[in-house]
Structures are given as structure tokens and as C-alpha cells.
HTML snippet that shows the backbone in 3Dmol.js (N, CA, C, O; Angstrom):
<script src="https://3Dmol.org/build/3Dmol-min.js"></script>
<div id="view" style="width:600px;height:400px;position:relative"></div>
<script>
const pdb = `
ATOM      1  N   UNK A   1      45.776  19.246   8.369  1.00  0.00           N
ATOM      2  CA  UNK A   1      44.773  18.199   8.500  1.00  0.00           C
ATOM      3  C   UNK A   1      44.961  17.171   7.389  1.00  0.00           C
ATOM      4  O   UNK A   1      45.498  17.553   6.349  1.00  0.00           O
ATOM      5  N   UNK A   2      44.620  16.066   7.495  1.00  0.00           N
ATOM      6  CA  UNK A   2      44.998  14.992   6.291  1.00  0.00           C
ATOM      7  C   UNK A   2      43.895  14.393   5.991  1.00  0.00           C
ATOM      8  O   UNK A   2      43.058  14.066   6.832  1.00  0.00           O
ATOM      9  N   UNK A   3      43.807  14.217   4.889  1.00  0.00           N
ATOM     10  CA  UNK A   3      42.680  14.018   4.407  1.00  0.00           C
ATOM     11  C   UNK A   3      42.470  12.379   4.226  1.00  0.00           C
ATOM     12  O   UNK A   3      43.420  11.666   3.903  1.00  0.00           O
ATOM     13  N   UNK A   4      41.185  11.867   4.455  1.00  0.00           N
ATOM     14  CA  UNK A   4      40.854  10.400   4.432  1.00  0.00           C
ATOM     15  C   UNK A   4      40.994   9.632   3.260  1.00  0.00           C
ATOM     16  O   UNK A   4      40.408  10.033   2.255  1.00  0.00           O
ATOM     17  N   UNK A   5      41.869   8.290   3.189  1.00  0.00           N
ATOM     18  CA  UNK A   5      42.005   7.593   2.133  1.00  0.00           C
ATOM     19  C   UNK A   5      41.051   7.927   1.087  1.00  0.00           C
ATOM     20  O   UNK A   5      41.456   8.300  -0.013  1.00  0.00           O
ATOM     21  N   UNK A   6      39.486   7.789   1.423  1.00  0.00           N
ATOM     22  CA  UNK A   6      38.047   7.979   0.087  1.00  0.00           C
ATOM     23  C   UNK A   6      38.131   9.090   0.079  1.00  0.00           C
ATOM     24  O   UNK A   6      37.466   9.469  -0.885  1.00  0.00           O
ATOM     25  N   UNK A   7      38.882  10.553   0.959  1.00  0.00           N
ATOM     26  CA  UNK A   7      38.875  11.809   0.183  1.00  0.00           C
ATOM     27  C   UNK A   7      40.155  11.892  -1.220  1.00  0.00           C
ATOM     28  O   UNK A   7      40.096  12.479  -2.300  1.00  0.00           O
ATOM     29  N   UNK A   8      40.961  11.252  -0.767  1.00  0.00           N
ATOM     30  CA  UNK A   8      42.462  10.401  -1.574  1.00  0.00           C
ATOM     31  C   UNK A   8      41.794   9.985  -2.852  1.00  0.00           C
ATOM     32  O   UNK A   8      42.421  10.190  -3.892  1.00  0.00           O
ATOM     33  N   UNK A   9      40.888   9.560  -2.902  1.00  0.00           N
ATOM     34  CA  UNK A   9      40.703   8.620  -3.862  1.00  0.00           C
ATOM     35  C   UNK A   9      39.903   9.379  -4.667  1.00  0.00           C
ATOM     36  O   UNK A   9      40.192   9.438  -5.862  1.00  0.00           O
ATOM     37  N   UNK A  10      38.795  10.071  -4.179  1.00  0.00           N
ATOM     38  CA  UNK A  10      38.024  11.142  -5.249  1.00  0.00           C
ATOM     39  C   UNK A  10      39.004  11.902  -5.661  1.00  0.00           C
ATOM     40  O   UNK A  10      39.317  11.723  -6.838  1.00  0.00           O
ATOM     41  N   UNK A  11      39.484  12.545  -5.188  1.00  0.00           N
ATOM     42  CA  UNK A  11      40.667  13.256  -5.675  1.00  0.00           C
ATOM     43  C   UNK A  11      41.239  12.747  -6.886  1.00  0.00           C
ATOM     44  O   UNK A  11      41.013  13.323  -7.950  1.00  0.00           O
ATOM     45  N   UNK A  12      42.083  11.545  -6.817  1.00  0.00           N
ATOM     46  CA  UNK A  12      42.659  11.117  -7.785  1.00  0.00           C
ATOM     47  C   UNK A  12      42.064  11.062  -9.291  1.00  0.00           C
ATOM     48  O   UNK A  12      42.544  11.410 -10.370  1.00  0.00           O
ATOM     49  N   UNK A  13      40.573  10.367  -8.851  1.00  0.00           N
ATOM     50  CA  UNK A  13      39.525   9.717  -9.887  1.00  0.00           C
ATOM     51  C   UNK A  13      39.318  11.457 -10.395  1.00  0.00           C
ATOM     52  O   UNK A  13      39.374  11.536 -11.622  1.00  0.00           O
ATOM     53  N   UNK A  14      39.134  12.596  -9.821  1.00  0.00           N
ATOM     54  CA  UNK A  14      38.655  13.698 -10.798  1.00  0.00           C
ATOM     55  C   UNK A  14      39.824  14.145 -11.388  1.00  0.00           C
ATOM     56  O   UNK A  14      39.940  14.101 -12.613  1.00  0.00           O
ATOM     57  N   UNK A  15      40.740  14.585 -10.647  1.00  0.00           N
ATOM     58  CA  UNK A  15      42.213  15.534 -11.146  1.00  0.00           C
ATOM     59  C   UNK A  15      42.666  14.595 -12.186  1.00  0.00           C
ATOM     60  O   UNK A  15      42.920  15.033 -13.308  1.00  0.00           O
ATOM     61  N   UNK A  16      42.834  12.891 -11.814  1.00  0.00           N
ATOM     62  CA  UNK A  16      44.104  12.516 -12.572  1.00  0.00           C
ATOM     63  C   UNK A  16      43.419  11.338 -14.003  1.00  0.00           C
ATOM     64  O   UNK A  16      43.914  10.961 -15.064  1.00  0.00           O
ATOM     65  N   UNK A  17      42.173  11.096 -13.366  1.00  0.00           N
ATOM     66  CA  UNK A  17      41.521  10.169 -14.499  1.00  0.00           C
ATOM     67  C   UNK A  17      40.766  11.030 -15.186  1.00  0.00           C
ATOM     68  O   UNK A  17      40.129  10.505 -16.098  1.00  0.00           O
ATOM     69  N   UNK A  18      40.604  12.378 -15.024  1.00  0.00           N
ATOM     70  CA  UNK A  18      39.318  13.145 -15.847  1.00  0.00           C
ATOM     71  C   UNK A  18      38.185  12.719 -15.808  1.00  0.00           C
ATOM     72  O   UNK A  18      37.438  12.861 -16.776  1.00  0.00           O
ATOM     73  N   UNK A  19      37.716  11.972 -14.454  1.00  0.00           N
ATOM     74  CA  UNK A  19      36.132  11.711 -14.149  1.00  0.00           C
ATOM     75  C   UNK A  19      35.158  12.908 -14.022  1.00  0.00           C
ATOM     76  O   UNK A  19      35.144  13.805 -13.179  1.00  0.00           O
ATOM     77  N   UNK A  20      34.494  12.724 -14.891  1.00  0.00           N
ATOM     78  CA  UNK A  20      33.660  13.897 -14.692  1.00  0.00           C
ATOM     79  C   UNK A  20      32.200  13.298 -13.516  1.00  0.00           C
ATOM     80  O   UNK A  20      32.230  12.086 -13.298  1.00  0.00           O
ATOM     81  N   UNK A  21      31.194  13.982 -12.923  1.00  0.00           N
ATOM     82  CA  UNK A  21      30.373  13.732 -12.446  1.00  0.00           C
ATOM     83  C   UNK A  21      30.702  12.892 -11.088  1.00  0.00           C
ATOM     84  O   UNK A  21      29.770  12.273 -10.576  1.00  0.00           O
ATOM     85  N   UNK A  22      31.365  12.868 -10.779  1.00  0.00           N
ATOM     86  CA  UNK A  22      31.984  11.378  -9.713  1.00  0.00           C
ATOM     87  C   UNK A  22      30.970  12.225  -8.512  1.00  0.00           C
ATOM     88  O   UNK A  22      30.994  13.414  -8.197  1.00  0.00           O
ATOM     89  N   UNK A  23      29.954  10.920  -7.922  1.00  0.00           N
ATOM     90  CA  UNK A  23      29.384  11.447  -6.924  1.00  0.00           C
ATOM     91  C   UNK A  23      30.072  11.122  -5.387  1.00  0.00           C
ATOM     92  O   UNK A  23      30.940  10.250  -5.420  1.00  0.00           O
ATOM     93  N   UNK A  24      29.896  11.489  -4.563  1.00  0.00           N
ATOM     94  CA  UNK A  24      30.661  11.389  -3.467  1.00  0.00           C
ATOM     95  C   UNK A  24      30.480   9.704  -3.117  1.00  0.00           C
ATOM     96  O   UNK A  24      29.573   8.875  -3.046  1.00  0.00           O
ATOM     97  N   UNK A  25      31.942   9.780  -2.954  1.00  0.00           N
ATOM     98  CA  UNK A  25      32.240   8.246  -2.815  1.00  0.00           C
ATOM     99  C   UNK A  25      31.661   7.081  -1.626  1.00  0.00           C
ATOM    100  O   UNK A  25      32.104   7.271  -0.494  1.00  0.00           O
ATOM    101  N   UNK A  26      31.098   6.381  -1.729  1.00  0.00           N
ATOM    102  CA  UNK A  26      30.727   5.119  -0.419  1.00  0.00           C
ATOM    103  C   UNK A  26      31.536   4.167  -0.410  1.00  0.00           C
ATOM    104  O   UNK A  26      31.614   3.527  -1.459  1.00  0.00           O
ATOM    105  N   UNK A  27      32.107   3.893   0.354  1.00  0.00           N
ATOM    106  CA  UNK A  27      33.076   2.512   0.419  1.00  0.00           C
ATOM    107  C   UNK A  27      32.078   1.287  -0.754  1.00  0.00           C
ATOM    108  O   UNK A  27      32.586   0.867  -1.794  1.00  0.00           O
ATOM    109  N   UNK A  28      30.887   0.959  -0.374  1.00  0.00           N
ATOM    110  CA  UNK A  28      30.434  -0.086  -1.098  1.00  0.00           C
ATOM    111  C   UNK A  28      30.458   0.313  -2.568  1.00  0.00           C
ATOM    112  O   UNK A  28      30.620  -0.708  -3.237  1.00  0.00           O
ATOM    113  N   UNK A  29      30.368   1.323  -3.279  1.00  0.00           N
ATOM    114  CA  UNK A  29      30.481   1.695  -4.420  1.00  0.00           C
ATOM    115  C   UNK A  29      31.318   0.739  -5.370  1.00  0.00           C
ATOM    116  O   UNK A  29      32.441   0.322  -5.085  1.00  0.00           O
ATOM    117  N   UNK A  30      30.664   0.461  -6.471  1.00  0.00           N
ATOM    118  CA  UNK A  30      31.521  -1.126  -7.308  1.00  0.00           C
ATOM    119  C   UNK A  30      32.340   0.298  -8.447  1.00  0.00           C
ATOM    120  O   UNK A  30      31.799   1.288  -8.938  1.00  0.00           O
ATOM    121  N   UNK A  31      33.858  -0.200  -8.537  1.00  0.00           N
ATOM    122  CA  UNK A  31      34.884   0.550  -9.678  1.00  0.00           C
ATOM    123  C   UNK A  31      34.120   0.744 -10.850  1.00  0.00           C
ATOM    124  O   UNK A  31      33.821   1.852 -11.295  1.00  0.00           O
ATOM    125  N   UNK A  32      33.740  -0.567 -11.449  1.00  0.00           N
ATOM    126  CA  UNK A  32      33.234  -0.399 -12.458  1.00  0.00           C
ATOM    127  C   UNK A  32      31.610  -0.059 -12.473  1.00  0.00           C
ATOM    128  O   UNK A  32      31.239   1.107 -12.614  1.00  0.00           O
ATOM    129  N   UNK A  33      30.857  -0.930 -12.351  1.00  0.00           N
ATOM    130  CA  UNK A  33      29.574  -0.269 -12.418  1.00  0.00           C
ATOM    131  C   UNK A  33      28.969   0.486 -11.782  1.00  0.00           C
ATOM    132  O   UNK A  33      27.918   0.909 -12.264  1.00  0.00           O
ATOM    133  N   UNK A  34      29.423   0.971 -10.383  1.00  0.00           N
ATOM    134  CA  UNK A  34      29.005   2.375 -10.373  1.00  0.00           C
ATOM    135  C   UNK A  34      29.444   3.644 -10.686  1.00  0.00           C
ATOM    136  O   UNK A  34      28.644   4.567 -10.840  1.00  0.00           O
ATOM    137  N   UNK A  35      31.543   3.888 -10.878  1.00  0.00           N
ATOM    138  CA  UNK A  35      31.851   4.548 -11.180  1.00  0.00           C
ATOM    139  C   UNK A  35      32.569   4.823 -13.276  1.00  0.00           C
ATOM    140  O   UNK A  35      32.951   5.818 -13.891  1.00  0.00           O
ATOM    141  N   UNK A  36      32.418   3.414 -13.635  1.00  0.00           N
ATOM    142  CA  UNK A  36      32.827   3.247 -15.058  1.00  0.00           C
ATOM    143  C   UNK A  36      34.169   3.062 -14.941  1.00  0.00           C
ATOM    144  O   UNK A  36      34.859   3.519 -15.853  1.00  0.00           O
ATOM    145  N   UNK A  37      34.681   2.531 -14.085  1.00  0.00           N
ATOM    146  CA  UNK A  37      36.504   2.601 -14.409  1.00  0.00           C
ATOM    147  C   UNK A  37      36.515   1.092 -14.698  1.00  0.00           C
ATOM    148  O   UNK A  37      35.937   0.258 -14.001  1.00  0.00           O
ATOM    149  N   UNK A  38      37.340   0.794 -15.961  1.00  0.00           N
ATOM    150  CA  UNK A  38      37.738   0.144 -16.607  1.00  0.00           C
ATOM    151  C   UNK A  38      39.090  -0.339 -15.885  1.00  0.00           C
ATOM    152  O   UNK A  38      39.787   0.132 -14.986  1.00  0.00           O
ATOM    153  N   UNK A  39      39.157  -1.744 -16.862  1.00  0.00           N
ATOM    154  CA  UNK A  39      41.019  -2.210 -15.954  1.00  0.00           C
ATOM    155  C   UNK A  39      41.534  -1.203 -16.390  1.00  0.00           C
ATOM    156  O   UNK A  39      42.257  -0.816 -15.471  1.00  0.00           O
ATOM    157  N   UNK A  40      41.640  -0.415 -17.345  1.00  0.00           N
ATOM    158  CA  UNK A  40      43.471   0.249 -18.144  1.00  0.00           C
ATOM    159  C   UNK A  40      42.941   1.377 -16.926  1.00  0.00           C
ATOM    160  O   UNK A  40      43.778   1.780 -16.117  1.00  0.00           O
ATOM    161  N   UNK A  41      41.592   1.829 -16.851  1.00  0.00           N
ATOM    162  CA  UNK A  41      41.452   2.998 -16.153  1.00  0.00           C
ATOM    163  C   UNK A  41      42.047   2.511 -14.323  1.00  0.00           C
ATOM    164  O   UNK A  41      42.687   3.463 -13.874  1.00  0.00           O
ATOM    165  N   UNK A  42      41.984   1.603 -13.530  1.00  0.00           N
ATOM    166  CA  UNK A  42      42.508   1.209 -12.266  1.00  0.00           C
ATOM    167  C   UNK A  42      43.980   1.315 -12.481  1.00  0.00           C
ATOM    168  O   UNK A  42      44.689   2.126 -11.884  1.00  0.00           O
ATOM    169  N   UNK A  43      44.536   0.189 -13.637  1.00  0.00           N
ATOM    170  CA  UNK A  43      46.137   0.811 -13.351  1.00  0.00           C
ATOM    171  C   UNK A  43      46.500   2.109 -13.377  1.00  0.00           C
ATOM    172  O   UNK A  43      47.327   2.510 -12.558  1.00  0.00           O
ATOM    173  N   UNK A  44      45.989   2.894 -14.238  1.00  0.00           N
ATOM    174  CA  UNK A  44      46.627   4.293 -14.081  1.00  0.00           C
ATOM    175  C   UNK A  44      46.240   5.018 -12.629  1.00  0.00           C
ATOM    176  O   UNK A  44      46.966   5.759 -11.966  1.00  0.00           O
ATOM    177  N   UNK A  45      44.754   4.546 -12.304  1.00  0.00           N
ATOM    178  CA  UNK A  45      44.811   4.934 -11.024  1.00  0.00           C
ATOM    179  C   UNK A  45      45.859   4.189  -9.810  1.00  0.00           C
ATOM    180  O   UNK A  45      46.073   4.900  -8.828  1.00  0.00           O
ATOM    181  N   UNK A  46      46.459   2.926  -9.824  1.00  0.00           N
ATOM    182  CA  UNK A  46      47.020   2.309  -8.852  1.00  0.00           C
ATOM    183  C   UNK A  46      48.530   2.828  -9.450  1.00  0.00           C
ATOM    184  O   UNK A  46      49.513   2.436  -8.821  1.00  0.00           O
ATOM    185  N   UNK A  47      48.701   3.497 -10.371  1.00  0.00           N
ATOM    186  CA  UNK A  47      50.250   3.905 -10.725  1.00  0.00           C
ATOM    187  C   UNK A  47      49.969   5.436 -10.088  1.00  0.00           C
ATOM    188  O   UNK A  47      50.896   5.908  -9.430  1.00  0.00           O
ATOM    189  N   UNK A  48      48.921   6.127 -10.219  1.00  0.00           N
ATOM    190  CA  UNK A  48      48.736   7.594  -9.463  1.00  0.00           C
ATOM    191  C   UNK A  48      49.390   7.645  -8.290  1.00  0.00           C
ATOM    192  O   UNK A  48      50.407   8.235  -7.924  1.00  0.00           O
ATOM    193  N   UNK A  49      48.054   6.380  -7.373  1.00  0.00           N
ATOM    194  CA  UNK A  49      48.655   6.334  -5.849  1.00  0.00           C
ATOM    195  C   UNK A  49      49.966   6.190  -5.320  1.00  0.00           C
ATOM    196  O   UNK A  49      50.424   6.581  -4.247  1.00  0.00           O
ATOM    197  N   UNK A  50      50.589   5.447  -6.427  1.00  0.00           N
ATOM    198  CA  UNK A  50      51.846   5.273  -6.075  1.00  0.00           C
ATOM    199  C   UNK A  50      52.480   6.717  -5.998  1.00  0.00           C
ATOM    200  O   UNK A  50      52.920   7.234  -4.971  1.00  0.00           O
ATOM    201  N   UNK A  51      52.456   7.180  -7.031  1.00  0.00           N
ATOM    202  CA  UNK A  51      53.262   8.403  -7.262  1.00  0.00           C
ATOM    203  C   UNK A  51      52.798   9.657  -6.644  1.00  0.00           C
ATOM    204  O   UNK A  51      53.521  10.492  -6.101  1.00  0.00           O
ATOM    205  N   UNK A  52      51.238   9.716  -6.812  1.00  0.00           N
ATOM    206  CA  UNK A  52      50.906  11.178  -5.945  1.00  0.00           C
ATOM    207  C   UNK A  52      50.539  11.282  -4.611  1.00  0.00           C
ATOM    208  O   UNK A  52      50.445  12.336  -3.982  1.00  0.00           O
ATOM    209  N   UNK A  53      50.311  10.027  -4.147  1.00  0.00           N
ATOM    210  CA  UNK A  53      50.504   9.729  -2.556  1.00  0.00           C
ATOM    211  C   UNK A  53      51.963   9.230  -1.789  1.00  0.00           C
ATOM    212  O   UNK A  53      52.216   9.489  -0.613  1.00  0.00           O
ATOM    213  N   UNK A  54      52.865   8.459  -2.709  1.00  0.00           N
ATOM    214  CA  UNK A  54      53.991   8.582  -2.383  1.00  0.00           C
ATOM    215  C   UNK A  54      54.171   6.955  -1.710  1.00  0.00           C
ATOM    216  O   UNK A  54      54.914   6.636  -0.782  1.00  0.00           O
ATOM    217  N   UNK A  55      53.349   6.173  -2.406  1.00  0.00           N
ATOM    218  CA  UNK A  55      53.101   4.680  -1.393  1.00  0.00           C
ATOM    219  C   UNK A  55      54.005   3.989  -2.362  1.00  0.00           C
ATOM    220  O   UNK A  55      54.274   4.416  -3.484  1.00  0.00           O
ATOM    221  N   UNK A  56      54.547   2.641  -1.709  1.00  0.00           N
ATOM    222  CA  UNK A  56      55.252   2.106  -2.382  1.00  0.00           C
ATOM    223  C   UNK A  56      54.014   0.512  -2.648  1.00  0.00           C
ATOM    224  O   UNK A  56      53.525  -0.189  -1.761  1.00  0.00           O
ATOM    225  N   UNK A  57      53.838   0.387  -4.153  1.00  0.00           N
ATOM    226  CA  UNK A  57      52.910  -0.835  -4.888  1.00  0.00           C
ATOM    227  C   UNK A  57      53.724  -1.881  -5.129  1.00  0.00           C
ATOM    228  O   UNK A  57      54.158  -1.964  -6.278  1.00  0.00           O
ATOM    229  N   UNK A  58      54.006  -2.599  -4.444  1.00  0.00           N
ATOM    230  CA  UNK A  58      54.592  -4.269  -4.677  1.00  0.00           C
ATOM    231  C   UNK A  58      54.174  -4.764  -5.825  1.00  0.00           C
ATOM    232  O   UNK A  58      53.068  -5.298  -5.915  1.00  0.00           O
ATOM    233  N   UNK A  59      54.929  -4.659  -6.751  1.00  0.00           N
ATOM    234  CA  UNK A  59      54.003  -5.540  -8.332  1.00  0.00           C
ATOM    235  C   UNK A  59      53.883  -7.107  -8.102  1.00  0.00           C
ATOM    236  O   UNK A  59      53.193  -7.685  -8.942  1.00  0.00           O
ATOM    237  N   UNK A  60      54.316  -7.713  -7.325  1.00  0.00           N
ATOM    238  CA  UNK A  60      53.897  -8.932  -6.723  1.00  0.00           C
ATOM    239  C   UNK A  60      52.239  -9.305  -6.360  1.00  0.00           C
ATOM    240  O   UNK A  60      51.461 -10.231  -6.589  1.00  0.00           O
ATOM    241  N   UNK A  61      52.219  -8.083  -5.703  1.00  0.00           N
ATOM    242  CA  UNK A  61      50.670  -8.069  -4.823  1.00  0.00           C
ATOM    243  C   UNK A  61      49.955  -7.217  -5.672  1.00  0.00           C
ATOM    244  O   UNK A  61      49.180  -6.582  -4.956  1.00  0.00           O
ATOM    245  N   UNK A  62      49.822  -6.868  -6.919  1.00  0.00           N
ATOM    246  CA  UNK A  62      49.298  -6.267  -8.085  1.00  0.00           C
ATOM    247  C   UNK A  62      48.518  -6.724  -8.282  1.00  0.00           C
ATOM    248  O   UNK A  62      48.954  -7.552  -9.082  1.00  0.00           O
ATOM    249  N   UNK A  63      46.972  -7.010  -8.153  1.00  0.00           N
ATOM    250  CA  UNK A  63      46.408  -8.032  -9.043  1.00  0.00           C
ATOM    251  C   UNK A  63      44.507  -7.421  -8.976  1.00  0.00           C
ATOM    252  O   UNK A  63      43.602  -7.578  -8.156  1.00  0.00           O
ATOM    253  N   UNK A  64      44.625  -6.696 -10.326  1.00  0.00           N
ATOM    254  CA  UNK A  64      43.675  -6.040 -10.102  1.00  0.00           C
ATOM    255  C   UNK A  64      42.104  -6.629  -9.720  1.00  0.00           C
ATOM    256  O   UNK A  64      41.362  -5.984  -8.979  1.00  0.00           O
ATOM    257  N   UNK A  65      41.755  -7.767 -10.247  1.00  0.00           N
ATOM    258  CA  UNK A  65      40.874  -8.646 -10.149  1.00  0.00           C
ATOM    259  C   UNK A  65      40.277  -8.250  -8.765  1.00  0.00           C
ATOM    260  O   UNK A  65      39.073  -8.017  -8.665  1.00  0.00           O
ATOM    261  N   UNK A  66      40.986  -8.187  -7.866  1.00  0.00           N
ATOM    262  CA  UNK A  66      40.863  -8.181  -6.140  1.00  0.00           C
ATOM    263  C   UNK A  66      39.990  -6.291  -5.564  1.00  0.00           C
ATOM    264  O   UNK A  66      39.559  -5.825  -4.510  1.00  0.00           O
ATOM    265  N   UNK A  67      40.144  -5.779  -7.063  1.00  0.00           N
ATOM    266  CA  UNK A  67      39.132  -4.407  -6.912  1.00  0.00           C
ATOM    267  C   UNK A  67      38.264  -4.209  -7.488  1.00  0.00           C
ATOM    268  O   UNK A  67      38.139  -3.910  -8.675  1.00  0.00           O
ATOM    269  N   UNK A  68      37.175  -4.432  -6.286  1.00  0.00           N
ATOM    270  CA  UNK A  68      36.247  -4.312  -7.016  1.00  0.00           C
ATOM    271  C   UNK A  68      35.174  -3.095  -5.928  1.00  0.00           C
ATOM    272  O   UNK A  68      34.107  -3.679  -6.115  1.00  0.00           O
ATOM    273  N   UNK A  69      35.026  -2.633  -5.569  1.00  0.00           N
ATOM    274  CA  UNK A  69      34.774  -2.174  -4.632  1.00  0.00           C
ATOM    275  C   UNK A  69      35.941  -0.958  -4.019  1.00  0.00           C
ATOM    276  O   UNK A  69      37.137  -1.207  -3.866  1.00  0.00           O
ATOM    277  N   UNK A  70      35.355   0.253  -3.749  1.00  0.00           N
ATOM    278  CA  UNK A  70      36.138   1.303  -3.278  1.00  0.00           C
ATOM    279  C   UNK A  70      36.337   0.914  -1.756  1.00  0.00           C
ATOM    280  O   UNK A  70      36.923   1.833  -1.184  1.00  0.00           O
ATOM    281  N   UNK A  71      36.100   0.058  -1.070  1.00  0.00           N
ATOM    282  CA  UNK A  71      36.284  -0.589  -0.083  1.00  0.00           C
ATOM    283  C   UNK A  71      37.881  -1.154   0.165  1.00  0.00           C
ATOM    284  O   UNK A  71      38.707  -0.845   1.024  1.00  0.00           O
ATOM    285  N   UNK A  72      37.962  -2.439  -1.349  1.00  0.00           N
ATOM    286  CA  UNK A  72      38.738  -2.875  -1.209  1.00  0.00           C
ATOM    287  C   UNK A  72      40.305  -2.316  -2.372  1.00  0.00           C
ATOM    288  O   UNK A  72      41.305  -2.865  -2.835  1.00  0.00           O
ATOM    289  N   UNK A  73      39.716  -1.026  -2.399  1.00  0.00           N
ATOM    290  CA  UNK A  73      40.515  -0.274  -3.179  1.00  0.00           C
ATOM    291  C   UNK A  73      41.737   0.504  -1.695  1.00  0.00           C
ATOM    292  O   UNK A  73      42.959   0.513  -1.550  1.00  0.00           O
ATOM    293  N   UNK A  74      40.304   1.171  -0.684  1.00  0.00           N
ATOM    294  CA  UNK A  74      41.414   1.941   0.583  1.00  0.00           C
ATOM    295  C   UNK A  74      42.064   0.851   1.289  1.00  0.00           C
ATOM    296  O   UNK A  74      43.183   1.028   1.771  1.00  0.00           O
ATOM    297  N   UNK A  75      41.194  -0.750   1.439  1.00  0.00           N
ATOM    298  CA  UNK A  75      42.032  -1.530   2.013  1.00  0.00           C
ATOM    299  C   UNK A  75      43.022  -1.576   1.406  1.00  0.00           C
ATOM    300  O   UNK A  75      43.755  -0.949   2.171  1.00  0.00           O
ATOM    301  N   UNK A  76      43.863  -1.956   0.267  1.00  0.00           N
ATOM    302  CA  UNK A  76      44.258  -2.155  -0.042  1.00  0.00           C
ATOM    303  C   UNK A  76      45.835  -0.868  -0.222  1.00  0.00           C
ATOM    304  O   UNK A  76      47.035  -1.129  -0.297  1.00  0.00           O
ATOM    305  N   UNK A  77      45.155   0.391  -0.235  1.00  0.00           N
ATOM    306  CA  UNK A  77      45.889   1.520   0.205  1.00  0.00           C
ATOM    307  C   UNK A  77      46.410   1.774   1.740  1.00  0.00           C
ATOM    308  O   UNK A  77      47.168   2.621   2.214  1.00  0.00           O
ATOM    309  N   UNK A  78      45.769   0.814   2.246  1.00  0.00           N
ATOM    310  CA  UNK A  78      46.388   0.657   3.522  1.00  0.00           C
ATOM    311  C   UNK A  78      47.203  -0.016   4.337  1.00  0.00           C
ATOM    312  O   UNK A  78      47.517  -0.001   5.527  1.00  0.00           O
ATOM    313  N   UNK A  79      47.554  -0.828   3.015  1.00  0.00           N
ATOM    314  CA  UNK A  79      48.388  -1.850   3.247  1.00  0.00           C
ATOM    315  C   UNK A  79      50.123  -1.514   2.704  1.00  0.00           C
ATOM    316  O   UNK A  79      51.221  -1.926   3.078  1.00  0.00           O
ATOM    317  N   UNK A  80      49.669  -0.585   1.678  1.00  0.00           N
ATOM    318  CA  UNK A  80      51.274  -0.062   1.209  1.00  0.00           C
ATOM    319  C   UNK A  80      52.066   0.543   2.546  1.00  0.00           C
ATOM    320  O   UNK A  80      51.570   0.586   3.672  1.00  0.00           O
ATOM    321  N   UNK A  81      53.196   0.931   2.240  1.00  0.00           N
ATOM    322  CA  UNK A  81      54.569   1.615   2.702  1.00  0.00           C
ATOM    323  C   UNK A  81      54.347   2.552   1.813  1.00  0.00           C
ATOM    324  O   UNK A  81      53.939   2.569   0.652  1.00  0.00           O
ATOM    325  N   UNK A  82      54.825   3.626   2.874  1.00  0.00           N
ATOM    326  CA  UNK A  82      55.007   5.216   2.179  1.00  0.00           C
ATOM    327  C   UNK A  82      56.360   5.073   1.682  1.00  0.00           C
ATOM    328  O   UNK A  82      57.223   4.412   2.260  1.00  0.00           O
ATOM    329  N   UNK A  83      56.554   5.806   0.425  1.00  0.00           N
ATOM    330  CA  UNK A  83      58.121   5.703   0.074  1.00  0.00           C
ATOM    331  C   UNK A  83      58.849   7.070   0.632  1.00  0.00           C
ATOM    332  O   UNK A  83      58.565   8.264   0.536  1.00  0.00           O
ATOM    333  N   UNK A  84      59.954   6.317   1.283  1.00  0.00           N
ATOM    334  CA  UNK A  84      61.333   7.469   2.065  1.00  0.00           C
ATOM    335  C   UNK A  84      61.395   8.090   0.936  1.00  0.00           C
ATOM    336  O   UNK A  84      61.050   7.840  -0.219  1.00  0.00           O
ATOM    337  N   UNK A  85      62.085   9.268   1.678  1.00  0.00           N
ATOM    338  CA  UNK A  85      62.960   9.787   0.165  1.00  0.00           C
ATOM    339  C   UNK A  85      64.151  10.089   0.959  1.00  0.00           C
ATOM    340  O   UNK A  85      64.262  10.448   2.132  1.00  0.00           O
ATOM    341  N   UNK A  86      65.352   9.770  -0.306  1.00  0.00           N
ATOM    342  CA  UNK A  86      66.575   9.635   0.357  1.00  0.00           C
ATOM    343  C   UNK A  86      67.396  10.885   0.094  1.00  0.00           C
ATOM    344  O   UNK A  86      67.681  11.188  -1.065  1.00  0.00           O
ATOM    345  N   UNK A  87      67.733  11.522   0.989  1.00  0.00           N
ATOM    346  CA  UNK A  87      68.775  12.854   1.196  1.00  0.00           C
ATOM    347  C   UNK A  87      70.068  12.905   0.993  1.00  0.00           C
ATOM    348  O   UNK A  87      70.611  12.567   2.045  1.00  0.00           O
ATOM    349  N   UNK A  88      71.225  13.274  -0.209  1.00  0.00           N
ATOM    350  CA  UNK A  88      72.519  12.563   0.470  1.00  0.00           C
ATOM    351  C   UNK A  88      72.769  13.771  -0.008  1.00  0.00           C
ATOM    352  O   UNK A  88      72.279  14.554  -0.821  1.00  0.00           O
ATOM    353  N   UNK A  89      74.469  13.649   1.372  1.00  0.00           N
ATOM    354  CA  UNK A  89      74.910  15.019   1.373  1.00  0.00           C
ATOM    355  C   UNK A  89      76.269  15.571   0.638  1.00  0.00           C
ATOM    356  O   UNK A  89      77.176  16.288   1.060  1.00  0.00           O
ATOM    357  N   UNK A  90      76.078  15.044  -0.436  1.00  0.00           N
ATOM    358  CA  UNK A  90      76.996  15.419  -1.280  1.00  0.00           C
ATOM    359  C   UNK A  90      77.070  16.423  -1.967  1.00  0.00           C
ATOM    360  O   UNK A  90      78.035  16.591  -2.712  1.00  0.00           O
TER     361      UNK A  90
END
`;
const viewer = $3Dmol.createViewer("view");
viewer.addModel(pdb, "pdb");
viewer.setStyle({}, {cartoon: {color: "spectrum"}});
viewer.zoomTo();
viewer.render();
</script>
């Protein structure tokens, strides 16, 4: 079974940011004032997704300003490419 982008995302915010208390997530929920995440605290979360979901983050289209809202946090997770992984048979 796979679990939903906002189950993705609590996840991340407890295991990988050390959020303690994180109440179950609402899309309208604001990053910062309802959950306390700071900018340094979003990049490490938008470097997580990359790596523990396996999405590929365009540093072009990086621009944290544009999160503000756990809304526009899954949109925005929904917009990546999963990264291949490449097999060679050597």
C-alpha cells in the first residue's frame, strides 16, 4: 500500500527533522506558524524528499518563498520526477 504524499511528509518532519509533537497534518496548515519550520529547517526537509523519497528537485525551480502551506509543499512534490536508478552490467 503507498502511503499519501501528507502521510510522506509527517513522516519526514518526525524521523528526519526531530519534530516533536507534530499534530496530524491539514493541507491548510502554514510551515512556519503552525508547524515552526524555519527556512534552514524546509531545505533540509526539501533535500530529505529528494533523497528519502527518491524525487528528483530541479535547483532551478527551488525557491522556497513559494512554501508556505503544506498544501503547496505536496503540490509541489507532485510535480518532481522519481529518480531511475541505473543498473549496469559490468
Amino acid at each position: 500500500m503507498q502511503i499519501s504524499r501528507l502521510e510522506q511528509l509527517q513522516q519526514l518532519m518526525v524521523d528526519k527533522l526531530k519534530l516533536q509533537d507534530v499534530p496530524e497534518l491539514s493541507p491548510t496548515m502554514h510551515l512556519h506558524d503552525d508547524l515552526g519550520i524555519d527556512s534552514v529547517m524546509l531545505l533540509q526537509l526539501i533535500v530529505h524528499i529528494e533523497e528519502d523519497l527518491s524525487l528528483i528537485v530541479p535547483e532551478d525551480e527551488l525557491d522556497p518563498s513559494i512554501f508556505v502551506t503544506v498544501q503547496s509543499l505536496i503540490e509541489f512534490m507532485n510535480t518532481l520526477e522519481p529518480r531511475t536508478v541505473h543498473v549496469s552490467n559490468s
